[in-house]
C-alpha positions as CSV (number, residue, x, y, z in Angstrom):
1,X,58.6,94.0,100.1
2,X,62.2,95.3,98.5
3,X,63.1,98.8,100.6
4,X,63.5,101.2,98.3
5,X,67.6,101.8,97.2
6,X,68.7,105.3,97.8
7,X,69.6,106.9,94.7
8,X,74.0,108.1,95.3
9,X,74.6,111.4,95.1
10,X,76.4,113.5,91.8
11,X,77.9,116.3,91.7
12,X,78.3,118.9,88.9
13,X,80.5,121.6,88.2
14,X,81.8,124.0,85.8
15,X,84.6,127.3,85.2
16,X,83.5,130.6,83.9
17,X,86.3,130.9,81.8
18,X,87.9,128.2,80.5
19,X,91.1,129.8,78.2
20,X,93.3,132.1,80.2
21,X,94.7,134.7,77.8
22,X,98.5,136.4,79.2
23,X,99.6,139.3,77.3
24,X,102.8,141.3,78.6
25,X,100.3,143.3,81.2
26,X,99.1,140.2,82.7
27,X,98.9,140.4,86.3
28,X,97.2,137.3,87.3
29,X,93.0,135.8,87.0
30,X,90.6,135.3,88.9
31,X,88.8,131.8,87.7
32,X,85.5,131.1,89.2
33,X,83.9,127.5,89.3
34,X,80.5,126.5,90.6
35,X,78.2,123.6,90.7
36,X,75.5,122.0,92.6
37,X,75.0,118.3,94.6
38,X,72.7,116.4,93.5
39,X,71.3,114.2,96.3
40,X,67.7,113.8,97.2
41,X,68.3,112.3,100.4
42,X,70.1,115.8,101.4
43,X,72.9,114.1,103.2
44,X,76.0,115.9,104.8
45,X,78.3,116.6,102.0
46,X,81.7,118.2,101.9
47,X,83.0,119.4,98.2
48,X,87.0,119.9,97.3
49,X,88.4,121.3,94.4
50,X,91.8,120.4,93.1
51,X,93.6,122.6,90.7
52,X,96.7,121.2,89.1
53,X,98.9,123.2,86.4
54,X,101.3,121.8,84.2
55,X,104.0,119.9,85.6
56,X,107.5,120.8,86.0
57,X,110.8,119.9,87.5
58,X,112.0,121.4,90.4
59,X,115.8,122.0,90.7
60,X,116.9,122.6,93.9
61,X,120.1,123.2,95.6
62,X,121.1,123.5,99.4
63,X,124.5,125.4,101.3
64,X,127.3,123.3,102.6
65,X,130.3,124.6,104.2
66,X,133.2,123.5,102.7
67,X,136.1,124.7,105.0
68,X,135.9,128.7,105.8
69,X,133.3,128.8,102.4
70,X,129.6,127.9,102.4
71,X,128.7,126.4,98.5
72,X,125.8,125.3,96.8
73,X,125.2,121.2,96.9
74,X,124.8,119.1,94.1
75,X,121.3,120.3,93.2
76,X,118.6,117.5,93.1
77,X,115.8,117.6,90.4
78,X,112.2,116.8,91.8
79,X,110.0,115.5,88.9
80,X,106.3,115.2,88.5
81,X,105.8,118.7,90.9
82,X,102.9,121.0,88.8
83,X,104.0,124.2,88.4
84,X,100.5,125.7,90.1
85,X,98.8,123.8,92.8
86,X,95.4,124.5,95.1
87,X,93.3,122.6,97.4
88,X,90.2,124.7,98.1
89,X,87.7,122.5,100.1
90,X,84.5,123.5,102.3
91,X,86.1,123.3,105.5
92,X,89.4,121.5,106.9
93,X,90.9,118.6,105.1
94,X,91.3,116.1,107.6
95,X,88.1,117.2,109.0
96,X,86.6,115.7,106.0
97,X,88.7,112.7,104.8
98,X,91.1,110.1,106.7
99,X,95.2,110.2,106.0
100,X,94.8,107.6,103.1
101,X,92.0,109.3,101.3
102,X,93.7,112.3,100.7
103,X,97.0,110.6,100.1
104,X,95.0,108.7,97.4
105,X,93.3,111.6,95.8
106,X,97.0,114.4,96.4
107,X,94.5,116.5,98.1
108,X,96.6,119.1,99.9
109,X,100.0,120.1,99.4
110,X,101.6,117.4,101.9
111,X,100.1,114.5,100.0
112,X,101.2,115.8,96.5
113,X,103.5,113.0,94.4
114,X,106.3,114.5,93.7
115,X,109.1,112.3,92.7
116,X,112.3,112.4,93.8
117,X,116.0,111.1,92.2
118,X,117.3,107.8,92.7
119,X,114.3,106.4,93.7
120,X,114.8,102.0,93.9
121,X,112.4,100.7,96.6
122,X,108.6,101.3,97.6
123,X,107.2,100.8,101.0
124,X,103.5,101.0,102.0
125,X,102.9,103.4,104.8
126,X,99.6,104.2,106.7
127,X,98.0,101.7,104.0
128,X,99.2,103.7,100.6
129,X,102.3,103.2,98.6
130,X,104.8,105.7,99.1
131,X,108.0,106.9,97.3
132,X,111.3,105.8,99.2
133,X,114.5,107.7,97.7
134,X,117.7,106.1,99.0
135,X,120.3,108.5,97.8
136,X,118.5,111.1,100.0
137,X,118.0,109.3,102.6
138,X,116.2,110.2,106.1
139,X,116.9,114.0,104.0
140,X,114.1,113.4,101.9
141,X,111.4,115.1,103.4
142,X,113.5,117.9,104.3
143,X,114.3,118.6,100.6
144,X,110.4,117.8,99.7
145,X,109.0,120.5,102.4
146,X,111.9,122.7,100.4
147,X,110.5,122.0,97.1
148,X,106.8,123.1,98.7
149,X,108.0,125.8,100.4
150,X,109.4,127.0,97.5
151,X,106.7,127.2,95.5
152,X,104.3,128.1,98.0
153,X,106.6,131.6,98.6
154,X,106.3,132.4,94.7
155,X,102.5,132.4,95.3
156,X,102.3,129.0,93.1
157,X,100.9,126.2,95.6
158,X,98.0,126.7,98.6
159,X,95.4,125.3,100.3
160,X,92.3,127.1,101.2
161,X,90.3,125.7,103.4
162,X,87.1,127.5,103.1
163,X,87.5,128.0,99.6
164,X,84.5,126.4,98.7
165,X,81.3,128.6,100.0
166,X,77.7,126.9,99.5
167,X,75.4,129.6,98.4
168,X,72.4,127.7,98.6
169,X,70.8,124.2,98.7
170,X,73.3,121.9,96.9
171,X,74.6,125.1,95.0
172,X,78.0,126.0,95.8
173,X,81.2,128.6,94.3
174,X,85.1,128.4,94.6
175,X,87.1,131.2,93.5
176,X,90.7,130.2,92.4
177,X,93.4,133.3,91.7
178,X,95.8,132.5,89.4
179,X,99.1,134.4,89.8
180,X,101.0,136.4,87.7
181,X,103.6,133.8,87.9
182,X,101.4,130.8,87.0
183,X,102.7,129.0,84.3
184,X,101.2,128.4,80.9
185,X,99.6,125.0,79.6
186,X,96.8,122.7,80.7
187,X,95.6,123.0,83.9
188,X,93.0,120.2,85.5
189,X,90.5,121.2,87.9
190,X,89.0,117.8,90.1
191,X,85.9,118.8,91.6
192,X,85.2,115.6,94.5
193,X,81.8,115.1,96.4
194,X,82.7,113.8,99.8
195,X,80.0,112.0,102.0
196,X,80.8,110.5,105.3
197,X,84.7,110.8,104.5
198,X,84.2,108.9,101.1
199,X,84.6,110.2,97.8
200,X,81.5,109.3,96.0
201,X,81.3,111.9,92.8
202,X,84.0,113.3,90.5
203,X,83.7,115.7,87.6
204,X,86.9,116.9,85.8
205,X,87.3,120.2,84.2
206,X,90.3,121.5,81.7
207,X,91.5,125.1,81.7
208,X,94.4,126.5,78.9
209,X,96.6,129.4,80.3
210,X,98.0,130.6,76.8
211,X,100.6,133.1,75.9
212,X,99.2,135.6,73.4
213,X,100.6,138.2,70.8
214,X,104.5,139.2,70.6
215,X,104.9,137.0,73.9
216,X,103.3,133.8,72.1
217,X,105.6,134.5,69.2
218,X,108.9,134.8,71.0
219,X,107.5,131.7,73.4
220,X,107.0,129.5,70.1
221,X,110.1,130.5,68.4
222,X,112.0,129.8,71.5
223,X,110.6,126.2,72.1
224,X,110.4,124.9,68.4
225,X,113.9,126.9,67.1
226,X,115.9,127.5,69.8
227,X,118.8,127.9,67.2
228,X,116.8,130.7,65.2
229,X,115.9,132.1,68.7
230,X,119.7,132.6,69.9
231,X,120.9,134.2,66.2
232,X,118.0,136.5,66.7
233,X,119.0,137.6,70.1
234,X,122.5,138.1,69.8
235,X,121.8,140.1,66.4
236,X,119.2,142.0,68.6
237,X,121.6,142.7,71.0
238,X,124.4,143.8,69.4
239,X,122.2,146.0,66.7
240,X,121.2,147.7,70.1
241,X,124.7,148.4,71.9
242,X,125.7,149.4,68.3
243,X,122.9,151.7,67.9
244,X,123.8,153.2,71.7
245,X,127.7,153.6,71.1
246,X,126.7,155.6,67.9
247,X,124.0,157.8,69.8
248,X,126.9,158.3,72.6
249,X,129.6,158.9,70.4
250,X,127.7,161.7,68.4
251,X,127.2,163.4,71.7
């Protein structure tokens, strides 16, 4: 007789809101996602949600002195960085997954890919492929811990590591707080079922953080005619000082 074949195990999982509007008084959202495991055999399970915004380069500059003066260095320009990052997971990330896993998967903000100028060679290292830049050097990971640190002062990346509660059997919530700073576009949210340190169910959710009203407008116009954009701001300005030298000079 055949044993009978464990069905695997699915997760699913969906946003409350899925368009983020930001008007001029936006301080920042609250986004709430929740789901449930499927699994009949009720097996140990460990859910992580990744929440990626768009990306963007990262310029970044470090002091040198130069004689009695310290100057900025040539800046280097880190690509392929989103411009909001989270990890929230239902406990501690290498309590649930090895090194490579998570390296795999960017889960957590040391195992995101951000590239790096000059890159020309690739090495494998603890069994994944990883960037090698040679005009940086051994100084590579000092400027990549810069580029996190960065962002993780301005409130843009993070890692909570009991961000994800379960509420019940298989039912479970995250809560994911979007600053005021967090920047406009798609964002993807990666929602991974863990079992026994392997990844065995991903759903994928979309979420728009749009400009709306006059700050839309002046967004658009600045994007799609940045000519238009500068005449209109220099005109602005100059209408204004010449309105306030008027005002002044009556008094």
């Amino acid at each position: 007789m055949t044993p009978a074949v464990e069905p695997p195990a699915a997760i699913s999982a969906a946003l409350t809101e899925t368009n983020v509007r930001v008007a001029s008084d936006f301080s920042g959202a609250q986004i709430v996602l929740y789901g449930a495991v499927f699994d009949p055999s009720r097996r140990p399970a460990d859910v992580v949600v990744i929440v990626r915004g768009p990306e963007q380069p990262v310029r970044i500059a470090r002091k040198v002195k130069v004689g009695p003066l310290w100057l900025n260095s040539r800046p280097v320009v880190f690509h392929g960085a989103p411009g909001f990052y989270i990890a929230a997971s239902s406990r501690p990330l290498d309590d649930i997954a090895r090194f490579r896993v998570l390296r795999e998967l960017g889960a957590g903000v040391d195992h995101l890919p951000i590239r790096a100028p000059a890159e020309q060679r690739i090495e494998t290292r603890y069994g994944v492929r990883d960037v090698v830049v040679s005009r940086l050097g051994s100084d590579y990971l000092l400027w990549r811990r810069a580029v996190v640190r960065l962002k993780q002062d301005l409130g843009l990346y993070s890692e909570d590591q009991r961000g994800v509660r379960f509420v019940d059997r298989g039912l479970f919530r995250a809560e994911i707080e979007l600053p005021a700073r967090a920047p406009t576009g798609e964002y993807r949210a990666d929602i991974i079922l863990f079992q026994d340190g392997v990844p065995v169910s991903t759903r994928t959710r979309t979420l728009t953080v749009e400009k709306v009203g006059i700050e839309r407008t002046l967004y658009v116009l600045a994007h799609e005619r940045p000519w238009t954009y500068g005449v209109l701001s220099m005109a602005l300005a100059l209408a204004v000082g010449w309105g306030a030298s008027f005002a002044f000079r009556r008094r």
